[in-house]
MDTraj code that builds the backbone (N, CA, C; nanometers):
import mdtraj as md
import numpy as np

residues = "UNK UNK UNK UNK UNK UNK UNK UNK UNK UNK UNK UNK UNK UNK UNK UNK UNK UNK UNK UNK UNK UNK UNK UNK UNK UNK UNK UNK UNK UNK UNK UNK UNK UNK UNK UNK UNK UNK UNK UNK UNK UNK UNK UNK UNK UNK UNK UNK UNK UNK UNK UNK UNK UNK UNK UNK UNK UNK UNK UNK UNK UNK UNK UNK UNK UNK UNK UNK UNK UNK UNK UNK UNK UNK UNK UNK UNK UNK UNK UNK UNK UNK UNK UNK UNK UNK UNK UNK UNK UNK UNK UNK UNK UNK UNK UNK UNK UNK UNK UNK UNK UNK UNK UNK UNK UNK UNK UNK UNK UNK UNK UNK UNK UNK UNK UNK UNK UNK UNK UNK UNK UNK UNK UNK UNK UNK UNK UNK UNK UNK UNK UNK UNK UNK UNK UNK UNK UNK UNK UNK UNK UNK UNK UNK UNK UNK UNK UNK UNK UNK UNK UNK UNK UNK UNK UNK UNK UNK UNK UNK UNK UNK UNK UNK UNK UNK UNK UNK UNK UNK UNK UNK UNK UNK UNK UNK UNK UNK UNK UNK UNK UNK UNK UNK UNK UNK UNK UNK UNK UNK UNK UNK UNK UNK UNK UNK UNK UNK".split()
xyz = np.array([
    [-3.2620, -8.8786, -4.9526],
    [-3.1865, -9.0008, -4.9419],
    [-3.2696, -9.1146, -4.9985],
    [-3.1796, -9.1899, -5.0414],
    [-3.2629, -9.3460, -5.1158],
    [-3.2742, -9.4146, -5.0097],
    [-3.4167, -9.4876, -5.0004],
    [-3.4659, -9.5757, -4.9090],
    [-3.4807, -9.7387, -5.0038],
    [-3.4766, -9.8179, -4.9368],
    [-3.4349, -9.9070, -5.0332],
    [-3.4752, -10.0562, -4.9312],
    [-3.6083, -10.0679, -4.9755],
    [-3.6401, -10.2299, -4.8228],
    [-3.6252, -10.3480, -4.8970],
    [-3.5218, -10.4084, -4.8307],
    [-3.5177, -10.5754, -4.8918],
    [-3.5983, -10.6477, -4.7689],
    [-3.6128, -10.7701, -4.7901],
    [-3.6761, -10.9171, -4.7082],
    [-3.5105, -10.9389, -4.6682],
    [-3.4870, -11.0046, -4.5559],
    [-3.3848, -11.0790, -4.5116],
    [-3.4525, -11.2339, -4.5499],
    [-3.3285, -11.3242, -4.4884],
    [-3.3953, -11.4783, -4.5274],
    [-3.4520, -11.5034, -4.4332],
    [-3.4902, -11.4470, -4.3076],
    [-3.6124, -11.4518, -4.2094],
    [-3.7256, -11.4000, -4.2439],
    [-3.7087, -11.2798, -4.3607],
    [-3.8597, -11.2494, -4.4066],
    [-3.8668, -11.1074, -4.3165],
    [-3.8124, -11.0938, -4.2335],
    [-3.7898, -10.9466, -4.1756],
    [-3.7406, -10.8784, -4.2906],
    [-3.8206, -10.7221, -4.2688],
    [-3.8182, -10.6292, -4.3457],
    [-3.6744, -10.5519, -4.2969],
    [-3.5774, -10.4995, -4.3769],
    [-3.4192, -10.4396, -4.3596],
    [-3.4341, -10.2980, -4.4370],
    [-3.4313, -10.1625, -4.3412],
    [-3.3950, -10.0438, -4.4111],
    [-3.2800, -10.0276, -4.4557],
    [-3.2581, -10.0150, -4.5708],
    [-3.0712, -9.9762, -4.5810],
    [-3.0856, -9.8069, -4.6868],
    [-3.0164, -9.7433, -4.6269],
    [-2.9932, -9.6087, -4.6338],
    [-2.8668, -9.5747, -4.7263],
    [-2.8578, -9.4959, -4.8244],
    [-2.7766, -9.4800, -4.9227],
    [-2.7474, -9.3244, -4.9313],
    [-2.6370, -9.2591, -4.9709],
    [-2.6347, -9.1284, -5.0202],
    [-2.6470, -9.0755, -5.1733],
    [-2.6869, -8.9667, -5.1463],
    [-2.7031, -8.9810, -5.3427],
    [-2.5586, -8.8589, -5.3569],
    [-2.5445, -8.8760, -5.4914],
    [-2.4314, -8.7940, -5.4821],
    [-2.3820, -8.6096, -5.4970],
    [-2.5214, -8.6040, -5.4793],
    [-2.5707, -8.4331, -5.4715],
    [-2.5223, -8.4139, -5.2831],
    [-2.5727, -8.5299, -5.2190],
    [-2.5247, -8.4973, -5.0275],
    [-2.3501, -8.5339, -5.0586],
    [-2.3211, -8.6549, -5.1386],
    [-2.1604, -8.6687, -5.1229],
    [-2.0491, -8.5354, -5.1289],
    [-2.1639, -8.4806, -5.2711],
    [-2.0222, -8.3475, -5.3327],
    [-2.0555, -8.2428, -5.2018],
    [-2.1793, -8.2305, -5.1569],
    [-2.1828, -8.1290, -5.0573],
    [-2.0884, -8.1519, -4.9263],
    [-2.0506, -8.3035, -4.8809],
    [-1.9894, -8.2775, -4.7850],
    [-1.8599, -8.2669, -4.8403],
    [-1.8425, -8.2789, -4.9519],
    [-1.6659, -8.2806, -4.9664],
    [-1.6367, -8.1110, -4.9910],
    [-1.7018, -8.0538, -5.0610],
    [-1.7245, -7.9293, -5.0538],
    [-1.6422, -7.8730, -4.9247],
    [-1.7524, -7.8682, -4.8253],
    [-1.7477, -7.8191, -4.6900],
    [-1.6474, -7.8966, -4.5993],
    [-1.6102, -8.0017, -4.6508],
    [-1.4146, -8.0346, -4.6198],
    [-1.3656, -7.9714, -4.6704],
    [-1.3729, -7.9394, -4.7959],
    [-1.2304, -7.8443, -4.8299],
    [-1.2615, -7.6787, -4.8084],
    [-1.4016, -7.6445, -4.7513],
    [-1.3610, -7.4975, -4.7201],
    [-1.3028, -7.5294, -4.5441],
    [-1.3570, -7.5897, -4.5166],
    [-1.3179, -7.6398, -4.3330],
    [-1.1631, -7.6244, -4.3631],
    [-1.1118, -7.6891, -4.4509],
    [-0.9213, -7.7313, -4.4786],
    [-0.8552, -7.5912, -4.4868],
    [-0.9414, -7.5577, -4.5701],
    [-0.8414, -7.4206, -4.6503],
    [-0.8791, -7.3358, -4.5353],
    [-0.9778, -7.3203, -4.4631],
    [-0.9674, -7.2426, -4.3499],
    [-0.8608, -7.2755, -4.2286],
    [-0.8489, -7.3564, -4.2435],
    [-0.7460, -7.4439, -4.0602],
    [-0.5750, -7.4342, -4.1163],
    [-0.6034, -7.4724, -4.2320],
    [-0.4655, -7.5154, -4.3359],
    [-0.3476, -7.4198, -4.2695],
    [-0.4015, -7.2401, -4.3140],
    [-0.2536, -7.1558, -4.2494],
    [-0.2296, -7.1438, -4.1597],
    [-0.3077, -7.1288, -4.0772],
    [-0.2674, -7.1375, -3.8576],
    [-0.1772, -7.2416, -3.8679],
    [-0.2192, -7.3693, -3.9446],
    [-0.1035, -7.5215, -3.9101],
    [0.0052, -7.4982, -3.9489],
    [0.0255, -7.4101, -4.0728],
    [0.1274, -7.4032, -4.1588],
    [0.2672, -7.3207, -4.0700],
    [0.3471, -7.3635, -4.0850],
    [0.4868, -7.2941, -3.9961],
    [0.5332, -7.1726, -4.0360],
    [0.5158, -7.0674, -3.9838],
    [0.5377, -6.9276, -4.0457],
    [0.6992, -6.9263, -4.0486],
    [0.7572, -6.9265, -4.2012],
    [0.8921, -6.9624, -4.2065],
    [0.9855, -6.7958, -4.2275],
    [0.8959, -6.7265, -4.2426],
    [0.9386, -6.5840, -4.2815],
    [1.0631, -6.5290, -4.1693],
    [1.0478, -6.5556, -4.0251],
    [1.1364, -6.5631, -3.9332],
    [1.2559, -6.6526, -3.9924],
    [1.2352, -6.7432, -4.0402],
    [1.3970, -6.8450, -4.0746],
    [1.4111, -6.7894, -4.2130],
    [1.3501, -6.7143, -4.3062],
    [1.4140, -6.6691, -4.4023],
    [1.5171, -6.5213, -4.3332],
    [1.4364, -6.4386, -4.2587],
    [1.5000, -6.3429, -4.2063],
    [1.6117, -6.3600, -4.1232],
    [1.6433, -6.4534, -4.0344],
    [1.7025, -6.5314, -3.9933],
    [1.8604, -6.5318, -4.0866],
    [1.8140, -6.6052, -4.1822],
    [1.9141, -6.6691, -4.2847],
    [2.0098, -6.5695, -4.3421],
    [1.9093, -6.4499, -4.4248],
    [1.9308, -6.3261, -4.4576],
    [2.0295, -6.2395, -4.4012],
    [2.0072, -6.2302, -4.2345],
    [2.0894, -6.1604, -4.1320],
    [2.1900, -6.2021, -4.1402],
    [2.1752, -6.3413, -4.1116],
    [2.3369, -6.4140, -4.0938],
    [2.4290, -6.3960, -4.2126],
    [2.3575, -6.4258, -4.3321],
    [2.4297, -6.3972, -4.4513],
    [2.4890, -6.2573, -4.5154],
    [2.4285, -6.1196, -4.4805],
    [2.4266, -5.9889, -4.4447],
    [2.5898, -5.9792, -4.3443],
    [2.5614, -6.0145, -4.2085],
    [2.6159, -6.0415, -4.1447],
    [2.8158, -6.0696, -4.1752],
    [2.8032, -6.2136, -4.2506],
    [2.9080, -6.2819, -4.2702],
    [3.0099, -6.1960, -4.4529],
    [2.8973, -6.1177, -4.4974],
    [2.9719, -6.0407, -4.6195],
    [3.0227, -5.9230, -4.5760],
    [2.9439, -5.8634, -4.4122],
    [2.9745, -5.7374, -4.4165],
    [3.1282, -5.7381, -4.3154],
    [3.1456, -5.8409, -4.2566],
    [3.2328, -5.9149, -4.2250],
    [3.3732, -5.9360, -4.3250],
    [3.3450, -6.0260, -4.4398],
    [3.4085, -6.0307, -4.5372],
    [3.4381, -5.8847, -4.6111],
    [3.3909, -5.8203, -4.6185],
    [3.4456, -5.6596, -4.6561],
    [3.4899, -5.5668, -4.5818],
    [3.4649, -5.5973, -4.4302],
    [3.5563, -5.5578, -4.3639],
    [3.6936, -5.5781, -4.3179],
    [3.7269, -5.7059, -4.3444],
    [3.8775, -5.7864, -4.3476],
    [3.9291, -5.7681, -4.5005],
    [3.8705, -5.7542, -4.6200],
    [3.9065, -5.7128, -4.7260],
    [3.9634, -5.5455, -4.7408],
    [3.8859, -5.5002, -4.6433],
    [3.9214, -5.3291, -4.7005],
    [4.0310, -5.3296, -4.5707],
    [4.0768, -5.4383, -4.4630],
    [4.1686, -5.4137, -4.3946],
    [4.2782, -5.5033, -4.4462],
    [4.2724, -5.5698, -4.4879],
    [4.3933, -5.6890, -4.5722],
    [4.4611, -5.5708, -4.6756],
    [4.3593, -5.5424, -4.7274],
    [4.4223, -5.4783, -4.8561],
    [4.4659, -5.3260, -4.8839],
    [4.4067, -5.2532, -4.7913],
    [4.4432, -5.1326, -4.7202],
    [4.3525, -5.0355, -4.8369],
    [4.2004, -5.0650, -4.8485],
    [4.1339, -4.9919, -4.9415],
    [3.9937, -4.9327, -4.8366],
    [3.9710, -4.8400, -4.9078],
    [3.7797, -4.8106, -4.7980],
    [3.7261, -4.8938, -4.8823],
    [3.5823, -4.9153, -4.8133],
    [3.4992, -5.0495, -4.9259],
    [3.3480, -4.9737, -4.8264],
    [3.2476, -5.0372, -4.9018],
    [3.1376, -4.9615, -4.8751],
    [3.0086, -5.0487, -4.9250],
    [2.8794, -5.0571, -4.8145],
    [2.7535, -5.1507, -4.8667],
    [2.6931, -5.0253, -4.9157],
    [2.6023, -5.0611, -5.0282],
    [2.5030, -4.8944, -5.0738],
    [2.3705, -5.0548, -5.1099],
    [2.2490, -4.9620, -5.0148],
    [2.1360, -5.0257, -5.0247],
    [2.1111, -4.9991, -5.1840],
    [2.0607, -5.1046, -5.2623],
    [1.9738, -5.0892, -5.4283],
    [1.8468, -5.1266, -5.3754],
    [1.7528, -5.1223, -5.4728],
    [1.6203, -5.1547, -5.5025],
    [1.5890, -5.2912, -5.4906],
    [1.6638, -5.3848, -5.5010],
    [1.6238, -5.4969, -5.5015],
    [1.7395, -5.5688, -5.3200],
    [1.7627, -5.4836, -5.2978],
    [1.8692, -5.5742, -5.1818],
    [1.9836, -5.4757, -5.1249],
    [2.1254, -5.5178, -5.2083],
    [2.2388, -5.4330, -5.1515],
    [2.3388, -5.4688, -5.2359],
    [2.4976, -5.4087, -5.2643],
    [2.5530, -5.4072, -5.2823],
    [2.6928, -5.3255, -5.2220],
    [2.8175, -5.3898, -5.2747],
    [2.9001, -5.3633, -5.1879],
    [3.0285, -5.3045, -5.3016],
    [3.0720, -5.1576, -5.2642],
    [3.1464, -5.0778, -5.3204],
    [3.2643, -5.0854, -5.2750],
    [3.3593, -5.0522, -5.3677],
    [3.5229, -5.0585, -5.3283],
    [3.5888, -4.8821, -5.3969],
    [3.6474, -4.7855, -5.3411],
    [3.7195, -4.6774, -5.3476],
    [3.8359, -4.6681, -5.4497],
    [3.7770, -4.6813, -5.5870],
    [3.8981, -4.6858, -5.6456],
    [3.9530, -4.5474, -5.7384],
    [4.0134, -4.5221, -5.8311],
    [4.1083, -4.4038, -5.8958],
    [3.9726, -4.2604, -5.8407],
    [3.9895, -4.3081, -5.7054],
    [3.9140, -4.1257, -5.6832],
    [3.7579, -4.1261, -5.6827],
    [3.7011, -4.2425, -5.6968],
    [3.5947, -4.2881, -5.6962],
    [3.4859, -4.3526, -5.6704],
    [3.3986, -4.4141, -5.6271],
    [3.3105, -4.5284, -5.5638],
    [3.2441, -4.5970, -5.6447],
    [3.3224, -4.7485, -5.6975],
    [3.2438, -4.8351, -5.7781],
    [3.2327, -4.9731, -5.7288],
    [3.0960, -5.0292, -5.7881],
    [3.0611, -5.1712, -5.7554],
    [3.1625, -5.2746, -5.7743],
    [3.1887, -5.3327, -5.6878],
    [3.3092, -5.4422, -5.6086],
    [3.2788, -5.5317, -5.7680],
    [3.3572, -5.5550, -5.8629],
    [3.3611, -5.6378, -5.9817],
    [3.4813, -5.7982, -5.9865],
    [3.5384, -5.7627, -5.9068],
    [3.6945, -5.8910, -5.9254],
    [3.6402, -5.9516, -5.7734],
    [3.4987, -5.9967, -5.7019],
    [3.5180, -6.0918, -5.5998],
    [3.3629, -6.1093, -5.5894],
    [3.3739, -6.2760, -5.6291],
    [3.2040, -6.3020, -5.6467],
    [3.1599, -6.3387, -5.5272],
    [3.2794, -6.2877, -5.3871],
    [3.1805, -6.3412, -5.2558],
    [3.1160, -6.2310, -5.2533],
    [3.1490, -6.1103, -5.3176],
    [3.0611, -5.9668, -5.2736],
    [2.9603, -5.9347, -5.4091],
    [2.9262, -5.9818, -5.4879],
    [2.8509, -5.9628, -5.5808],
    [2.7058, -5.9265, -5.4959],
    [2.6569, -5.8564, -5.5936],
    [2.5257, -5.7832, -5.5495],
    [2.4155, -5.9022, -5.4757],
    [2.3612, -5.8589, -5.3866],
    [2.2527, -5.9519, -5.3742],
    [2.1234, -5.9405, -5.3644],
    [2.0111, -5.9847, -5.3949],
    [1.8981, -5.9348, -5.4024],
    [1.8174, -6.0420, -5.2808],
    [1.7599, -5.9540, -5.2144],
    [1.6978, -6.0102, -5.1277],
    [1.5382, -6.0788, -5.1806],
    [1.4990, -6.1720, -5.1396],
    [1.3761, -6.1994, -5.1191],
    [1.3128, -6.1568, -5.1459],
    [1.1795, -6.1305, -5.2379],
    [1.0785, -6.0404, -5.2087],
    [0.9592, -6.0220, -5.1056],
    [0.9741, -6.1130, -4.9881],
    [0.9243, -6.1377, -4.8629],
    [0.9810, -6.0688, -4.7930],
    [1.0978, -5.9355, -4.8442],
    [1.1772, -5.9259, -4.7428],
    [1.2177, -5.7614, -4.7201],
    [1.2979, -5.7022, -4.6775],
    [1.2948, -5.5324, -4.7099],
    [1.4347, -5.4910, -4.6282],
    [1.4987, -5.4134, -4.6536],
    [1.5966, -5.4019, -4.5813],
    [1.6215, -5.2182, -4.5548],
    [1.6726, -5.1452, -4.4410],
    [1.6432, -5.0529, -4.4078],
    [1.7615, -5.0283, -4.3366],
    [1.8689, -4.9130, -4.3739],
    [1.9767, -4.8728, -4.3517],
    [1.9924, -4.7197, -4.2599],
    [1.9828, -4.7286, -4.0737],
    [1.9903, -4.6497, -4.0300],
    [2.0970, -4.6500, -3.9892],
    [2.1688, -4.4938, -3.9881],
    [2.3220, -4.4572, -3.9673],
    [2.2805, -4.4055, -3.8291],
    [2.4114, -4.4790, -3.7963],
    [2.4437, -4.4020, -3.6267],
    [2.4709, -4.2329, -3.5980],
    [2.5561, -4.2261, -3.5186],
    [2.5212, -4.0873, -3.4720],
    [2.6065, -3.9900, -3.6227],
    [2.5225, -3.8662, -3.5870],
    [2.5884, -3.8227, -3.7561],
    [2.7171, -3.7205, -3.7612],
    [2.8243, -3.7651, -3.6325],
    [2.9122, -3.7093, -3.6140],
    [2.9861, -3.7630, -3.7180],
    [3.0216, -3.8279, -3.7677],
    [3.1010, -3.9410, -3.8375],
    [3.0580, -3.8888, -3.9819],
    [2.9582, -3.8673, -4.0143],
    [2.8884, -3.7775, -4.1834],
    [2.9536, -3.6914, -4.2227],
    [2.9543, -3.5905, -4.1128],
    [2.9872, -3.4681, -4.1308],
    [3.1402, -3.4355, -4.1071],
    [3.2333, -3.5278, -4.0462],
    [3.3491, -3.5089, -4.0873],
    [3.3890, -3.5683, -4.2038],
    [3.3429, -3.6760, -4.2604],
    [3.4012, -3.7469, -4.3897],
    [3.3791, -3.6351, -4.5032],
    [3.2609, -3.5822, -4.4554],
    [3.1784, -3.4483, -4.6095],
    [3.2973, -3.3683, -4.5918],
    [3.3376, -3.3464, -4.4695],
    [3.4488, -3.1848, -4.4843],
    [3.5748, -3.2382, -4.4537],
    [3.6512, -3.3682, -4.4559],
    [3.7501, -3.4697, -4.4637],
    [3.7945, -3.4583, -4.6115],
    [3.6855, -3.5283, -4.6883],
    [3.7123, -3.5983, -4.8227],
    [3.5722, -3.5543, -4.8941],
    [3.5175, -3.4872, -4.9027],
    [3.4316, -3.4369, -5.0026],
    [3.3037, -3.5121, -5.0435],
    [3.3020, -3.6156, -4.9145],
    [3.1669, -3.6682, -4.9428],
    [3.0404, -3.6049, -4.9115],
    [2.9339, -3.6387, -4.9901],
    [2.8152, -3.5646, -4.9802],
    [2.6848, -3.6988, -4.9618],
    [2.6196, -3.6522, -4.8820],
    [2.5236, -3.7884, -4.8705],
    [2.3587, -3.7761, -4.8478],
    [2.3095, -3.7921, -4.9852],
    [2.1945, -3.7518, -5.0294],
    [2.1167, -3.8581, -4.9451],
    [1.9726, -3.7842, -4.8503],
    [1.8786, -3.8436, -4.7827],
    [1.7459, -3.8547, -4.8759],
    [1.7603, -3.9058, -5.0023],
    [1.6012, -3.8960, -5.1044],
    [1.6247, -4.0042, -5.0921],
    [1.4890, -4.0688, -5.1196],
    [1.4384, -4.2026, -5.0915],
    [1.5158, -4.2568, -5.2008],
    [1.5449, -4.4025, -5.2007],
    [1.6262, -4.4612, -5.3067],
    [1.5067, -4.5274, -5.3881],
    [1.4194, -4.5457, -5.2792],
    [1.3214, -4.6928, -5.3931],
    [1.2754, -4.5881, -5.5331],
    [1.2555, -4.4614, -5.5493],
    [1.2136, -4.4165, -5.6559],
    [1.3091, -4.4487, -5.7607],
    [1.4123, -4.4681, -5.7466],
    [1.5233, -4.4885, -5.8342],
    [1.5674, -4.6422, -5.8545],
    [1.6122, -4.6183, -6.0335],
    [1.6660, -4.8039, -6.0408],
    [1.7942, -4.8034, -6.0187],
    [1.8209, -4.9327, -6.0245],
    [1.9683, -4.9282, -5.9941],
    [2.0489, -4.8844, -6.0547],
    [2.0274, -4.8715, -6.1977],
    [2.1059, -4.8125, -6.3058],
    [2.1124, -4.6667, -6.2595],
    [2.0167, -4.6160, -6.1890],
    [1.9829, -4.4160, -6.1943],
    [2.0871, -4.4303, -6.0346],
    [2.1196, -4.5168, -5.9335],
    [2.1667, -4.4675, -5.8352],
    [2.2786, -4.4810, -5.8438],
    [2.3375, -4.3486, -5.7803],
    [2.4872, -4.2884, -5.7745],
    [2.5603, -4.3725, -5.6788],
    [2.6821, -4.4018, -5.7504],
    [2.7550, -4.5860, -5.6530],
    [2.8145, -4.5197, -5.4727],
    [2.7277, -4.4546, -5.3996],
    [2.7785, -4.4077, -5.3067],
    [2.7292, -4.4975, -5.1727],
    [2.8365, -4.5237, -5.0656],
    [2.7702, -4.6189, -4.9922],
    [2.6907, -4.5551, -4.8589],
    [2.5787, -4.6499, -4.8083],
    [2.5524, -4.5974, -4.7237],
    [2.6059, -4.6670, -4.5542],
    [2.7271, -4.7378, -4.5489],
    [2.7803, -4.7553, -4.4767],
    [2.9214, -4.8268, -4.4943],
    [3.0406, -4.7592, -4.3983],
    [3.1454, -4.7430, -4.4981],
    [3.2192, -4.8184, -4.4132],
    [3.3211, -4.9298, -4.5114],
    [3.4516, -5.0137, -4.3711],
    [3.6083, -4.9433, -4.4577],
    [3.6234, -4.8522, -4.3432],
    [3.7665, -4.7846, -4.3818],
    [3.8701, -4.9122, -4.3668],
    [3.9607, -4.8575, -4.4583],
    [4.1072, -4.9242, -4.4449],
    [4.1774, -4.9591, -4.2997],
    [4.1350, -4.8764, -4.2448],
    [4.1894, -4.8581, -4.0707],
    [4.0792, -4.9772, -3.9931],
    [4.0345, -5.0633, -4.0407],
    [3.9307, -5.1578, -3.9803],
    [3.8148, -5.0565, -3.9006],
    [3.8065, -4.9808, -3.9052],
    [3.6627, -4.9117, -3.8844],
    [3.5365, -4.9471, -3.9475],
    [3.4264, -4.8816, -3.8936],
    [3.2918, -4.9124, -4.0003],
    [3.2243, -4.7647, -3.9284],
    [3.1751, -4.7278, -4.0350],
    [3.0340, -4.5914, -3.9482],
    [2.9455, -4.6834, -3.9121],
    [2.8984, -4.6447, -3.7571],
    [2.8137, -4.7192, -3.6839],
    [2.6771, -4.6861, -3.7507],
    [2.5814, -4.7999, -3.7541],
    [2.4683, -4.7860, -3.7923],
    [2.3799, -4.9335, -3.7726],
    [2.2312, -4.8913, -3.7810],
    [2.1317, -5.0636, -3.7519],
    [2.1262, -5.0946, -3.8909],
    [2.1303, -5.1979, -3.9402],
    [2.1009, -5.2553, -4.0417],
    [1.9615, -5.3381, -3.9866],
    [1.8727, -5.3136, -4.0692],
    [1.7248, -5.3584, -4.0458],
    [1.6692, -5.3917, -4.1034],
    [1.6266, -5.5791, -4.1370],
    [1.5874, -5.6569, -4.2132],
    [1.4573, -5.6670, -4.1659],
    [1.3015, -5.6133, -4.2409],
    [1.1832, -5.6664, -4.2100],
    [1.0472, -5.7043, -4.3265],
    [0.9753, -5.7830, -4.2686],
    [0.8883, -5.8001, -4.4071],
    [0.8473, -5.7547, -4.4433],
    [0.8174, -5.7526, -4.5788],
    [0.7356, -5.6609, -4.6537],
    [0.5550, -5.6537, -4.6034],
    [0.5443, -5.7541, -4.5876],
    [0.4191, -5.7234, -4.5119],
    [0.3593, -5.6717, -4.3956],
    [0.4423, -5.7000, -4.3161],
    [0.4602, -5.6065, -4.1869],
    [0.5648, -5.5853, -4.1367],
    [0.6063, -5.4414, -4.1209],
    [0.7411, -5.3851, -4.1291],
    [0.7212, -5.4058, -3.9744],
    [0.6480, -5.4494, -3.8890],
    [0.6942, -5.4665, -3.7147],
    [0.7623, -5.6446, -3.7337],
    [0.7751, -5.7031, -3.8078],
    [0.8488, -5.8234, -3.8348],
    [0.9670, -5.7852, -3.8469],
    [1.0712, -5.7339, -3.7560],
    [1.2038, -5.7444, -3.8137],
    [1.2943, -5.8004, -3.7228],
    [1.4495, -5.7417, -3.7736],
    [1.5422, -5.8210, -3.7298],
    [1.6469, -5.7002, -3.7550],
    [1.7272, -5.6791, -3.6092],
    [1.8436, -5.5374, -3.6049],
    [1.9864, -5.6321, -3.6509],
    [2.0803, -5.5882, -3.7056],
    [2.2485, -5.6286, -3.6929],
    [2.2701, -5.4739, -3.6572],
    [2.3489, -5.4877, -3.5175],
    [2.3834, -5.3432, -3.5262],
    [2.5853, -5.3328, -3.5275],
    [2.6034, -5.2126, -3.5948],
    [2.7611, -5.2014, -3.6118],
    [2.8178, -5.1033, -3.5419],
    [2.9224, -5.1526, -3.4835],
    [2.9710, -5.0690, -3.4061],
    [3.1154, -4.9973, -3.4929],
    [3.1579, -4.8436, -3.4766],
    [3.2550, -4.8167, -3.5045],
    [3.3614, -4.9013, -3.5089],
    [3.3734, -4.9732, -3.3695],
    [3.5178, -5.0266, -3.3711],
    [3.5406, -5.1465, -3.4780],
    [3.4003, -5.1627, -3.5094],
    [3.4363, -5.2565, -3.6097],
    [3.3172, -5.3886, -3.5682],
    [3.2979, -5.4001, -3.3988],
    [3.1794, -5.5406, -3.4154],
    [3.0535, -5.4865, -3.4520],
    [2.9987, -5.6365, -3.5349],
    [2.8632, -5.6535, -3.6089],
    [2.8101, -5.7570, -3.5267],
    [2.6857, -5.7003, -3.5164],
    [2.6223, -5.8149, -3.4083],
    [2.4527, -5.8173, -3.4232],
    [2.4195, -5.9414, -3.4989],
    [2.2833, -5.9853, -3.4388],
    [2.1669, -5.9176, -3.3179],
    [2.0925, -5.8647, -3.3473],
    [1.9912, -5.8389, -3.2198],
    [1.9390, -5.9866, -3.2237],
    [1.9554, -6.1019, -3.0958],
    [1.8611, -6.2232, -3.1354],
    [1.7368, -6.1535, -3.0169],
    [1.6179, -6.2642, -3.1609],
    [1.4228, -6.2423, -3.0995],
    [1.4572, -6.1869, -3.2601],
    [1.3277, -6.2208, -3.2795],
    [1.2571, -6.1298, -3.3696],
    [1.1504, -6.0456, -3.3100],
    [1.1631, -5.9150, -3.3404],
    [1.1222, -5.7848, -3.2841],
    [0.9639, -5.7765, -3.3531],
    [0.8751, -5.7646, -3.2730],
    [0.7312, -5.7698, -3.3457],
    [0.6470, -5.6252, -3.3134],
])
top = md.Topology()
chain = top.add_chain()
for i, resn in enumerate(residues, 1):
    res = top.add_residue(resn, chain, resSeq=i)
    for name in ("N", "CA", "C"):
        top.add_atom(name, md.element.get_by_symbol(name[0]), res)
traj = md.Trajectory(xyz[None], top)
């Protein structure tokens, strides 16, 4: 440190003490590792209100395709993709991506985010397979792009206002104990698990 003695106008001797700027940069330094250390604890972990948002919005389409495939007297169907979900409609004998209604257009979730499609009990599988000839492949989808996956859904809202019961399970990609259940019931209700499940 610079030492630096003036005379006052009494003639008394005055220490005055200065920093040089090798001590200045050092303490600013060690403010900003102090900051960047404290900074994320302060910060509001928003990943809950994105998941949050997600559900509800999940929620309110799977909703909307269920009053669509009962208005209109068609089966309609969500099939998890790689990037999110999409929502299928039963047409000339077939299962293709919903094209004439941009409330159901594909959606891609977040990449903060992951979504995980467990089917209820598998009584309901196995009559549709020996019903109507569906077949329902359990290989992982993420190996596949969206272009390579076959338009088949993995949870279905019949014409008759039904749905195959199953959890729909929104969690982060970073830690899959971050999630959030909508669970569906046959008769048709969709419902929120509220908490986020840790």
């Amino acid at each position: 440190m610079a030492n630096n003695v003036t005379h006052s106008e009494t003639g008394q001797r005055v220490n005055q003490h200065g920093f040089t700027l090798l001590e200045i940069m050092l303490v600013m330094v060690l403010l900003g590792l102090a900051i960047s250390a404290i900074l994320p604890s302060l910060m509001p972990d928003d990943s809950g209100l994105l998941m949050q948002k997600e559900a509800r919005r999940l929620i309110m389409l799977a909703q909307t395709s269920q009053e669509k495939a009962l208005l209109h007297g068609m089966d309609m169907g969500l099939q998890q993709t790689t990037e999110g979900y999409q929502f299928l409609v039963y047409q000339q004998g077939k299962w293709q991506p919903v094209s004439q209604d941009r409330t159901l257009s594909p959606v891609a979730l977040n990449k903060a985010l992951r979504l995980a499609i467990l089917p209820g009990e598998s009584v309901w599988r196995d009559t549709l397979e020996q019903d109507q000839g569906f077949t329902f492949d359990t290989d992982d989808k993420a190996s596949l792009s969206d272009s390579e996956l076959k338009a088949e859904p993995d949870l279905f809202f019949w014409a008759s206002g039904e749905i195959s019961p199953a959890e729909l399970k929104l969690f982060s990609a970073d830690d899959p104990r971050h999630a959030l259940s909508i669970n569906i019931e046959e008769h048709g209700e969709i419902a929120l698990m509220e908490g986020v499940q840790r």
